[in-house]
Structure formats: structure tokens, C-alpha cells
FIROLUM-834278 format. One line per 5 residues: their letters; for each residue x negated, y, z of N, C-alpha, C, O. Coordinates in steps of 0.2 Angstrom, whole numbers, plus 5000, padded with zeros to 4 digits. Atoms other than C-alpha are relative to their C-alpha. Layout:
<pts>
a> X/Y/Z/X/Y/Z/X/Y/Z/X/Y/Z ~ ...
</pts>
This chain:
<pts>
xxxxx> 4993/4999/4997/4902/4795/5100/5002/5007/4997/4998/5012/4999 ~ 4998/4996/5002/4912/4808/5091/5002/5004/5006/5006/5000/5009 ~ 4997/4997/4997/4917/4821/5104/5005/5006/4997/5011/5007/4999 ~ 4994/4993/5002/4925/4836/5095/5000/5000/4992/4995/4999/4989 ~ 4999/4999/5007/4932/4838/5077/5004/5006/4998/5010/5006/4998
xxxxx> 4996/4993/5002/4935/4855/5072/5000/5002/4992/4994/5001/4990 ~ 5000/5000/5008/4939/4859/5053/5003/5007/4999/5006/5009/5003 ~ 4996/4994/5000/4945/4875/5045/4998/5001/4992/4996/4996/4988 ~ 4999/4995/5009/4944/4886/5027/4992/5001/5000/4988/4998/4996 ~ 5007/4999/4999/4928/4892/5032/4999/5003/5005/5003/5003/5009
xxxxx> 5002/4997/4993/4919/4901/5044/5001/5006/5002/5001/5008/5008 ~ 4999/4992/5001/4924/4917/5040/5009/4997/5005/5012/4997/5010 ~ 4991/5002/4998/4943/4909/5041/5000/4999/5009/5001/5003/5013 ~ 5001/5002/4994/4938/4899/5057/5000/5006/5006/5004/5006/5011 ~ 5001/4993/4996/4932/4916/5066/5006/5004/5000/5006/5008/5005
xxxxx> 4995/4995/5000/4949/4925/5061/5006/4997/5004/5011/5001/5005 ~ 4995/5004/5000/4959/4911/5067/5006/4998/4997/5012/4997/4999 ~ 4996/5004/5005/4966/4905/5052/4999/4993/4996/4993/4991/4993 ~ 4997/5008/5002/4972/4888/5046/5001/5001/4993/5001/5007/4993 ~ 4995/5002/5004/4979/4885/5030/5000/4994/4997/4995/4990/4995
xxxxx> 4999/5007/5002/4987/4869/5024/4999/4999/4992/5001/5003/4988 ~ 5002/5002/5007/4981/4861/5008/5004/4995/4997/5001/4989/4997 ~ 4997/5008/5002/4994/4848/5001/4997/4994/4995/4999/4996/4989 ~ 5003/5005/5005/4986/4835/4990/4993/5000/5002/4991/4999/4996 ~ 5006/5003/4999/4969/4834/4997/4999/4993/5005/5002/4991/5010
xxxxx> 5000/5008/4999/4965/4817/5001/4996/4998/5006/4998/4993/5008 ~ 5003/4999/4993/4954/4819/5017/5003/4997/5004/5009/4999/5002 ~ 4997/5001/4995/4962/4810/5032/4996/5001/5007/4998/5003/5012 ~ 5004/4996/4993/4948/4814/5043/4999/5007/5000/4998/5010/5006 ~ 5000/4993/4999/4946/4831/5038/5006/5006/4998/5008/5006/4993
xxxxx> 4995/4995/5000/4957/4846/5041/4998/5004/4993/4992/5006/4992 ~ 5005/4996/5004/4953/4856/5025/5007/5007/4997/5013/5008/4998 ~ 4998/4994/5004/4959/4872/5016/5001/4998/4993/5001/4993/4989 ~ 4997/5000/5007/4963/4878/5001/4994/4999/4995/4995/4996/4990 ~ 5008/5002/5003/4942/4876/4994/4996/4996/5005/4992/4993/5002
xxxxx> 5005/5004/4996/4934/4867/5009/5004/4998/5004/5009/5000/5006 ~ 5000/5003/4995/4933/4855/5021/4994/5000/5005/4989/5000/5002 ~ 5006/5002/4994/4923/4854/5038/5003/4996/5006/5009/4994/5007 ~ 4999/5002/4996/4921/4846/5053/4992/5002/5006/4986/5001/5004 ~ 5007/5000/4996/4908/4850/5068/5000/4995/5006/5005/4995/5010
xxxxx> 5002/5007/4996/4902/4836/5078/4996/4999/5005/4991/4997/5005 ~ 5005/5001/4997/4896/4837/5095/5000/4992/5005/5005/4989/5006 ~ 5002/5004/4996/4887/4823/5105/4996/5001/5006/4992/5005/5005 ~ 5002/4997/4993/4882/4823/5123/5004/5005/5003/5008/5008/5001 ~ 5008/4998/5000/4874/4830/5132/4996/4992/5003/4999/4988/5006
xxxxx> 5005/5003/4997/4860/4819/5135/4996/4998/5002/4994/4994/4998 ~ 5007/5002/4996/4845/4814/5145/4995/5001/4996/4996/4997/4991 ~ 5003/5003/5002/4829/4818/5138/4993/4998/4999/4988/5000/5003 ~ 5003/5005/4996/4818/4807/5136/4991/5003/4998/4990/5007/4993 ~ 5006/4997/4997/4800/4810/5141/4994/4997/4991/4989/5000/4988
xxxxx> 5003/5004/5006/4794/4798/5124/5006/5001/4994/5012/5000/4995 ~ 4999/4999/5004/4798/4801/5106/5008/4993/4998/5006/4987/4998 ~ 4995/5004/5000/4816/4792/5104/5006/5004/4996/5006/5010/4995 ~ 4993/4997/5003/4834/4792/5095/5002/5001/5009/5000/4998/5014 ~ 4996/4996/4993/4844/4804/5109/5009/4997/4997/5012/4994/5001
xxxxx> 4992/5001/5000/4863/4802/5100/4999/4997/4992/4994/4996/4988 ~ 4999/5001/5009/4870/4797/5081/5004/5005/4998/5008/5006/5003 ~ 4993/4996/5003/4882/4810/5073/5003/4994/4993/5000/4989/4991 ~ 4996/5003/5003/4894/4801/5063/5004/5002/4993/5009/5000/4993 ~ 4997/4996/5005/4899/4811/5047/5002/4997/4995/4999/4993/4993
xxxxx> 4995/5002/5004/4915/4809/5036/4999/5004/4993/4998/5010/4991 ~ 5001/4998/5006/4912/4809/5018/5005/5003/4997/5011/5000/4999 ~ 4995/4998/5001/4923/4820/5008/5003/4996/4994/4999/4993/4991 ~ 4997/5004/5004/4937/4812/4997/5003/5006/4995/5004/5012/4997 ~ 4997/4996/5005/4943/4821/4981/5005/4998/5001/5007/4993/5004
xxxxx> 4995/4998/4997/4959/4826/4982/5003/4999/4989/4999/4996/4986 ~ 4997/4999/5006/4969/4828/4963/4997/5007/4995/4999/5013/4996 ~ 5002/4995/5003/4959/4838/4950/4993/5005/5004/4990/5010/5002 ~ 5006/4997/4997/4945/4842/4963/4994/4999/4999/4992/4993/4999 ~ 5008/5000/5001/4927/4845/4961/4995/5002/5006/4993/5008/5006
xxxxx> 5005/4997/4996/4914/4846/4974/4995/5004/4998/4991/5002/4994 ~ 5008/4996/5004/4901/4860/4971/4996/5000/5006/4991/5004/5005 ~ 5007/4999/4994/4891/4860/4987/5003/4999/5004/5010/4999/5005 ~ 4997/5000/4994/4890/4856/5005/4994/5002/5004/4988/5001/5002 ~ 5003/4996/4996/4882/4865/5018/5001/4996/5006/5006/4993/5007
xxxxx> 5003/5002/4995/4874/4860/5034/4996/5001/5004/4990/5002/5002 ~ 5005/4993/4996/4869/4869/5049/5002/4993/5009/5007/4989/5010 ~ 5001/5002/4994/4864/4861/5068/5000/5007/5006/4996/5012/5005 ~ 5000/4997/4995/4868/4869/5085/4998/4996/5006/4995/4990/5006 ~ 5001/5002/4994/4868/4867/5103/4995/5003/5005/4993/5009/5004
xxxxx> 5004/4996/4994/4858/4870/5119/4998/4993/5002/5000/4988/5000 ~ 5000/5004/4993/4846/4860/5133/4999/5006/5005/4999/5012/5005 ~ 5000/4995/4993/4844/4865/5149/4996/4994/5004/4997/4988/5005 ~ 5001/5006/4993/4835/4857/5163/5003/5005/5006/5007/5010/5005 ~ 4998/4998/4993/4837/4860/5183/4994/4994/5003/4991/4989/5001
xxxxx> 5004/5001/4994/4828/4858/5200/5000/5002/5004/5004/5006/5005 ~ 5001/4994/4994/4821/4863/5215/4993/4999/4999/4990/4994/4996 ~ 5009/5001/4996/4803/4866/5219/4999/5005/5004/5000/5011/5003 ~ 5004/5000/4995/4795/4868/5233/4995/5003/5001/4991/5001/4997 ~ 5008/5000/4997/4779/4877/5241/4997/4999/5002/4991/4999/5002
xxxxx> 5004/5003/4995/4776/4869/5254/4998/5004/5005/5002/5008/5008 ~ 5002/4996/4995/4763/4876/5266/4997/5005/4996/4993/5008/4999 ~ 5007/4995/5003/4754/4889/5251/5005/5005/5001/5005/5009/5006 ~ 4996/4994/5003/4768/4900/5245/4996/5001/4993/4992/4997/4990 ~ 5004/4997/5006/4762/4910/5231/5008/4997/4994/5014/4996/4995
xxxxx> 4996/4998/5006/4771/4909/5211/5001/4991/4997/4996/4987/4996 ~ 5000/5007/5002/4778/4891/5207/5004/5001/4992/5008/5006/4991 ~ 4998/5000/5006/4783/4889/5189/5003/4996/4997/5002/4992/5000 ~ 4994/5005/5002/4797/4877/5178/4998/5003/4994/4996/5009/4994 ~ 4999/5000/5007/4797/4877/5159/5001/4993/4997/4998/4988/5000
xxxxx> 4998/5005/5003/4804/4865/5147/4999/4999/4993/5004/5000/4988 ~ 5001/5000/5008/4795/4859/5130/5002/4994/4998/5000/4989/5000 ~ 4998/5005/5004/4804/4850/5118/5002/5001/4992/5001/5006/4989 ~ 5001/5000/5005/4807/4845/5102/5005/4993/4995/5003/4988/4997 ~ 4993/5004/5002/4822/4834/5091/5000/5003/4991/4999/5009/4988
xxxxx> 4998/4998/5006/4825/4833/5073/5003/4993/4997/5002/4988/5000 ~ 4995/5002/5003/4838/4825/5061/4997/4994/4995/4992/4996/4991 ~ 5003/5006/5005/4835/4807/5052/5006/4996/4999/5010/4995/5003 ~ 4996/5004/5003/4845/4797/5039/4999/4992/5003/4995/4989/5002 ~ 4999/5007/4999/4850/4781/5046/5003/4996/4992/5007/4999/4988
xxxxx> 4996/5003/5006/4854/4767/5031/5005/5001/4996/5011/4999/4997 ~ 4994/4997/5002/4865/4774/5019/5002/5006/5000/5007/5007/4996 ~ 5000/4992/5002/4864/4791/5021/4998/5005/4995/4992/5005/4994 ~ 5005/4994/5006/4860/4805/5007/4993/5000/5001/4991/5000/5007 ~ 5005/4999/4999/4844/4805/5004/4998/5007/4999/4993/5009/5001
xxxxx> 5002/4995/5001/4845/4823/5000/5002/5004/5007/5000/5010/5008 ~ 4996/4999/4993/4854/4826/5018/4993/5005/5001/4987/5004/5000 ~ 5007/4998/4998/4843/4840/5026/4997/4998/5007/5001/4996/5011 ~ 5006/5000/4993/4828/4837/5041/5000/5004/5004/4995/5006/5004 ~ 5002/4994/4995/4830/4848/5055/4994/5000/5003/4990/4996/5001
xxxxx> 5005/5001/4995/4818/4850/5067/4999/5007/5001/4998/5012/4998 ~ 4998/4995/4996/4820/4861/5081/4994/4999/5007/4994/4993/5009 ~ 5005/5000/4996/4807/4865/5094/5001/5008/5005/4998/5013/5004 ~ 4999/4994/4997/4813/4878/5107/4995/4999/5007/4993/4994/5009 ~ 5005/5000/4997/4803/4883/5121/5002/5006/5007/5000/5011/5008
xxxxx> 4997/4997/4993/4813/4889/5137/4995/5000/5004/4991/4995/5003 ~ 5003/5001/4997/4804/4893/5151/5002/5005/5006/5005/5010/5005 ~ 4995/4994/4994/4809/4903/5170/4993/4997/5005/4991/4991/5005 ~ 5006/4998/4993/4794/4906/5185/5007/5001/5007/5013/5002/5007 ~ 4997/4997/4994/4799/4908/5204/4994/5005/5003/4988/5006/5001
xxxxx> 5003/4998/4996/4792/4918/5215/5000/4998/5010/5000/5003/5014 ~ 4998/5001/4994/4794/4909/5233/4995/5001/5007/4989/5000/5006 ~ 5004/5001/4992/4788/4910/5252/5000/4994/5004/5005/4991/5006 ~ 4999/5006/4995/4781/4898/5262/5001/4997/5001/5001/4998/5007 ~ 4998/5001/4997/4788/4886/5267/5007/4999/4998/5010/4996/5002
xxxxx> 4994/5000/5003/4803/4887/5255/5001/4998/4995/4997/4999/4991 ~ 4998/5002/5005/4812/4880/5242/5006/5004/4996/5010/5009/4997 ~ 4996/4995/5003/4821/4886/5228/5004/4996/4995/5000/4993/4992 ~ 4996/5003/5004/4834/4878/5217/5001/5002/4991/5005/5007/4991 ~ 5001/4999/5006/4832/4881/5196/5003/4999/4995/5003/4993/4995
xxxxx> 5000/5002/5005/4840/4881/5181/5000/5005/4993/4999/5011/4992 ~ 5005/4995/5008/4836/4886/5162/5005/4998/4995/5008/4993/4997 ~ 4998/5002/5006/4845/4885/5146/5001/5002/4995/5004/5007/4995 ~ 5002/4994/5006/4842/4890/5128/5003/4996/4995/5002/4990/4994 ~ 5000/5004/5004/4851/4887/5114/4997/4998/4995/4992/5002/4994
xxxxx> 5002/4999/5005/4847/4880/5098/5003/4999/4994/5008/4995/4994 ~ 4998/5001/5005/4851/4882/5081/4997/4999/4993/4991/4999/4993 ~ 5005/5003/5005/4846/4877/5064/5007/5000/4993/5012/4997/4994 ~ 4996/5000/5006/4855/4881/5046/5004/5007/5000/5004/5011/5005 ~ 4999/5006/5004/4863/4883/5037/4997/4998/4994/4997/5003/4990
xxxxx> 5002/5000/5006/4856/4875/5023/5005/4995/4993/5008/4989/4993 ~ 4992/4999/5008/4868/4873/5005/4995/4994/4994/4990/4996/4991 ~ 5000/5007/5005/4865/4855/4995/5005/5002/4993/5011/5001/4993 ~ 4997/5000/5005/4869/4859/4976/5000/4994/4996/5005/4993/4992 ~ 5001/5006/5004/4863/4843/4969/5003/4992/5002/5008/4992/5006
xxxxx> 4996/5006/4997/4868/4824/4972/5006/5000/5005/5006/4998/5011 ~ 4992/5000/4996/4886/4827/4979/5000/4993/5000/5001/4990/5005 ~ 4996/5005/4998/4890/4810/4973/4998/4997/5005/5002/4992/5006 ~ 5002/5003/4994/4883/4804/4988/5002/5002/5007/5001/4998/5011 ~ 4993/4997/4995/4895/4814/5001/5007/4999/4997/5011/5002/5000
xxxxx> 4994/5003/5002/4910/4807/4993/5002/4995/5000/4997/4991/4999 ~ 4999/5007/4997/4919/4792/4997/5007/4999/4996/5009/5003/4992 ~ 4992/5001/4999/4938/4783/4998/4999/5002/5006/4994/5003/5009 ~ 4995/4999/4991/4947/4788/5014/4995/4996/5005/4994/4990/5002 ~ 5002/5002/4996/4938/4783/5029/4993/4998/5000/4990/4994/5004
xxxxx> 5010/5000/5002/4918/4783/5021/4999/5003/5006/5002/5008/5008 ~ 5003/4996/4996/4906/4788/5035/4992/4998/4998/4991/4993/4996 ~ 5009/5001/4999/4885/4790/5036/4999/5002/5004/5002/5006/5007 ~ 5002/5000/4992/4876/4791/5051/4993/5004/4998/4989/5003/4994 ~ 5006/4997/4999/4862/4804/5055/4997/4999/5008/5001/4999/5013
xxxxx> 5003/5002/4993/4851/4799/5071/4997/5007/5001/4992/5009/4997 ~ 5003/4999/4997/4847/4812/5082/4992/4999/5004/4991/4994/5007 ~ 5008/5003/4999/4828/4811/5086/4996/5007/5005/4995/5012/5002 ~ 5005/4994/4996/4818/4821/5102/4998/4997/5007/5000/4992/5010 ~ 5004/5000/4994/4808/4822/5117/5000/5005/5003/5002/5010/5000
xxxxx> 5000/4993/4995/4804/4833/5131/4998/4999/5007/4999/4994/5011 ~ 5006/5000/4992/4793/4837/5146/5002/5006/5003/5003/5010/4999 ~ 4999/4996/4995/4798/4849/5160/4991/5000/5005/4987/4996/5008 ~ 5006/5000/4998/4781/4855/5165/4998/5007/5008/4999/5013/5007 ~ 5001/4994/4994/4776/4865/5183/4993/5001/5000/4988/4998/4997
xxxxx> 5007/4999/4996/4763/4873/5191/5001/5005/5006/5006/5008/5005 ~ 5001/4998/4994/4760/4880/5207/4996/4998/5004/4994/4992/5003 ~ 5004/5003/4995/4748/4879/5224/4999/4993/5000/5003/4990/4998 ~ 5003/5007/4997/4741/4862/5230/5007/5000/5005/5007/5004/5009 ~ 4994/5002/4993/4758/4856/5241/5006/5001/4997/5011/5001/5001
xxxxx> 4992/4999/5001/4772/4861/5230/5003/4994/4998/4999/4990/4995 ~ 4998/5006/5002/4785/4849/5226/5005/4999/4997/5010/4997/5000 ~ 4996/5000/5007/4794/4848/5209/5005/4993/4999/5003/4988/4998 ~ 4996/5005/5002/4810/4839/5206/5005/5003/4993/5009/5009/4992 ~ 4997/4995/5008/4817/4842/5187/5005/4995/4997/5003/4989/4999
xxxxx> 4998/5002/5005/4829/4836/5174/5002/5003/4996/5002/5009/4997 ~ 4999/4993/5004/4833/4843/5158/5005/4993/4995/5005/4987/4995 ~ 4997/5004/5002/4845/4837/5145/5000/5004/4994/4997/5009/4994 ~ 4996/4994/5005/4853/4843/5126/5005/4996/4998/5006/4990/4999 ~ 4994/5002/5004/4868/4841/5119/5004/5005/4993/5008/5009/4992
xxxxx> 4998/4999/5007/4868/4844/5100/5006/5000/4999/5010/4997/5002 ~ 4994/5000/5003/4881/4848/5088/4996/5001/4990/4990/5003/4989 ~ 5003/5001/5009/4881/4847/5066/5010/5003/4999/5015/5002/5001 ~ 4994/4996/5004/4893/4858/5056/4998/4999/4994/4993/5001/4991 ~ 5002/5000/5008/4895/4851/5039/5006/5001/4996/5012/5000/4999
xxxxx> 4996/4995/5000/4906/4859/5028/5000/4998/4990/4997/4999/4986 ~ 4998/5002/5011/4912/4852/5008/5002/5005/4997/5008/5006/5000 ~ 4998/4994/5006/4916/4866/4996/5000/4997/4992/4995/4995/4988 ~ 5001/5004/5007/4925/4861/4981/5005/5007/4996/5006/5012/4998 ~ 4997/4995/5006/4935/4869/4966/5007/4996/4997/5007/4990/4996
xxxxx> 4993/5004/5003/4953/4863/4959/5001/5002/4994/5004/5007/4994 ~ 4998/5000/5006/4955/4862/4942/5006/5000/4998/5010/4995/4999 ~ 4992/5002/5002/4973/4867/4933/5000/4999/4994/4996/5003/4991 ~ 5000/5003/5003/4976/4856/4920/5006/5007/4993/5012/5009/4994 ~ 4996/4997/5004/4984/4866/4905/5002/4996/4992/4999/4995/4987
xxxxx> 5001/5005/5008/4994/4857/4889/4998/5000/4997/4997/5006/4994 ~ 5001/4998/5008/4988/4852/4873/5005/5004/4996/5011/5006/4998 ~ 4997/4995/5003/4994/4863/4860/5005/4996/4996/5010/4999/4994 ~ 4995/5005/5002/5002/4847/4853/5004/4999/5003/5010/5000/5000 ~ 4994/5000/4994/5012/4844/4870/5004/5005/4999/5010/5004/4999
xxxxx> 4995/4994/5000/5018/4864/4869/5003/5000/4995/5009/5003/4996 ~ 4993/5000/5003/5026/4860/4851/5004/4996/4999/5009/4995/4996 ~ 4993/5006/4999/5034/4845/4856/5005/5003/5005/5011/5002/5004 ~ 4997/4997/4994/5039/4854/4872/5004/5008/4997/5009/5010/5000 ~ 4995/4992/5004/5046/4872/4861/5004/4995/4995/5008/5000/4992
xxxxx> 4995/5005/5005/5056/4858/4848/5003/4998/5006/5005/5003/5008 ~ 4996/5001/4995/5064/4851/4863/5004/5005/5004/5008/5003/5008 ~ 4997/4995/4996/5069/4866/4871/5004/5002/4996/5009/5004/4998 ~ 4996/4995/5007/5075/4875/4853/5007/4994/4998/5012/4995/4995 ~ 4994/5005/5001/5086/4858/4851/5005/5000/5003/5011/5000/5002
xxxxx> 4992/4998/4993/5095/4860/4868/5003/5006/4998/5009/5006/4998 ~ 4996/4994/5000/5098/4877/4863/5006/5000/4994/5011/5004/4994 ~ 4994/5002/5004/5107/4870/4847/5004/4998/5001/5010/5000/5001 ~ 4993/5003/4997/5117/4858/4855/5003/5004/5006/5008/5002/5009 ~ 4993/4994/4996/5124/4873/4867/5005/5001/4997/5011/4999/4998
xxxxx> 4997/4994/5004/5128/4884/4853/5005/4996/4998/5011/4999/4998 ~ 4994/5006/5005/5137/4868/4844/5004/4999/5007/5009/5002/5007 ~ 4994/5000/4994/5147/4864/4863/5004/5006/4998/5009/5006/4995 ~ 4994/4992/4999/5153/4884/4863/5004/4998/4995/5010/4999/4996 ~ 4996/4997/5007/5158/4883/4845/5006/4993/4998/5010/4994/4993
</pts>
């Protein structure tokens, strides 16, 4: 599920709050500039699961050449956050109850994807303690971003280019354990979630076409003729 499609010039542009329109590039899924197109892509958030599984798909729009365009690189970088939440309990001990959440997610080619596409793999390691009395409980939550990229694809472009409305699919892939400790009698309730994002980003070149040198003396003989048949009108 595509949730958000943001496209800009670049990042620098994007950051300044600047747009610019590019007439004749061929993109309909992507906004692009005057040299690049992007779009960033997030999905979720979502549950994760305690056993190694796909969590989401990103869904990425291949770029379309535009007239006289050239793809020279595309860059790709991964964001986001998880977070768990809970309460736990002491019970009858008291003393130091503790909450951490380890996990682990990385980026896989579904069918038809680049094979040069990059691998993420991200492994953050949030973690928060309580301190509670007796007899008491306490409500928790944590959350740590994660990022990843960017990393810049010079080679097999023809593989990110398409017609109008080409797409390839990367599968989100992770797992994750919320793990406690404290006295004999405490009593741990947790979830934890992520909700990734992917920024990918085409960078191309527009070629201006300039005439042959045969076109220019067909084109200076047609113009030096108009100017005789003026001269012969006045006269």
C-alpha cells in the first residue's frame, strides 16, 4: 500500500521548498525537476512479528525518459522508526523492571526487480528501564529511528526504466522481540511496531540537439533568398 508520494528536484531543492516544473518529461507517476525525479514511499506502520517474515511491499515507479533524456544514476536510501509500548508491573518485589526492543528488517527483490537494487539491512536496538515501587505499575513507550542510505546505482539503469506506469516491487523483511527483565512477580505487557519508508530518486541529463552543418547551409540559403525576394518587393 502506497501511502505518501513526495517528489522534488532534489533534496537540497526539497529542503528549500522548491518545485520546479519540467515540461516534456514523460513520468506520470513522478513529480520531477529540471535533472531528477523522486518519490518517497512509506508503508505502515506495522506489527512486528516475533518470526522472521515479509512486514510490507514498497511499490517503486520506474522512470520514463522524457525527449533527449539520459539516466545517469539512481540513488536509494531507507528511513523510518519502530517503537514498542506497555505497562509492567512489579508486583509484590519492586526493585528495577526493564523493556527493550531487538530487531532487525532488510530489503528484498521480489520478481522482476533490479538485481543491482541495494540490500538494506538495519538492526536498531532501542531499549528504556523503569524504576518502579511495589506494588505498581507503570506504562512505557520507546522509539528509535532508523535510516539507511543513501546508496548511488551507476551501472544497469536499463533496469529502472520502463513505459508510463512500469513498477517493481521490494519486500520489506524483519522480525523483532521486546524482551523484559525484572523480580519474580512482574508482569509484562508489550507491542512494538515499524513503519518504514524508501526514497528513490532518478537522476538524468537532457541532451540539446544541435544541426548538422548541412541543415545550417540549407537554413543560411533559405533565409539569404527571403531576403532577395524583400529587396525585389521594395524595388
Amino acid at each position: 500500500m502506497k501511502c505518501l508520494l513526495l517528489t522534488s528536484v532534489s533534496v537540497a531543492a526539497l529542503g528549500a521548498g522548491m518545485l520546479v516544473a519540467a515540461p516534456g518529461v514523460a513520468n506520470a507517476a513522478l513529480l520531477c525537476g529540471v535533472s531528477s525525479c523522486s518519490e518517497t514511499i512509506l508503508i505502515g506502520p506495522f506489527s512486528i512479528p516475533q518470526a522472521n517474515s515479509t512486514i510490507g511491499t514498497f511499490n517503486i515507479d520506474k522512470w520514463v525518459a522524457g525527449t533527449n533524456q539520459h539516466l545517469t544514476s539512481v540513488v536509494v536510501s531507507e528511513g523510518g522508526n519502530v517503537s514498542g509500548a506497555g505497562t509492567l508491573s512489579t508486583g509484590d518485589q519492586g526493585g528495577l523492571v526493564g523493556a527493550q526492543l531487538i530487531s532487525s528488517f532488510h530489503l528484498t527483490g521480489q520478481a522482476g526487480a533490479p538485481s543491482n537494487f541495494p540490500t538494506f539491512s538495519i538492526s536498531p536496538n532501542p531499549g528504556t528501564s523503569f524504576t518502579l515501587a511495589a506494588n505498581s505499575s507503570s506504562p512505557y513507550t520507546f522509539s528509535q529511528a532508523i535510516s539507511v542510505g543513501p546508496s548511488t546505482i551507476l551501472s544497469g539503469l536499463g533496469a529502472y526504466t520502463g513505459s508510463a506506469g512500469q513498477t517493481f516491487n521490494e519486500d520489506f523483511v524483519g522480525h523483532g522481540t521486546v524482551f523484559n527483565s525484572g523480580p519474580v512477580g512482574y508482569f509484562p505487557t508489550n507491542s512494538a511496531s515499524v513503519a518504514p519508508g524508501l526514497t528513490i530518486t532518478y537522476n538524468f541529463t537532457t541532451s540539446v540537439t544541435t544541426p548538422e552543418p548541412a541543415s545550417m547551409a540549407v537554413l543560411g540559403a533559405s533565409l539569404a533568398g527571403l531576403g532577395v525576394m524583400r529587396r525585389r518587393r521594395k524595388n
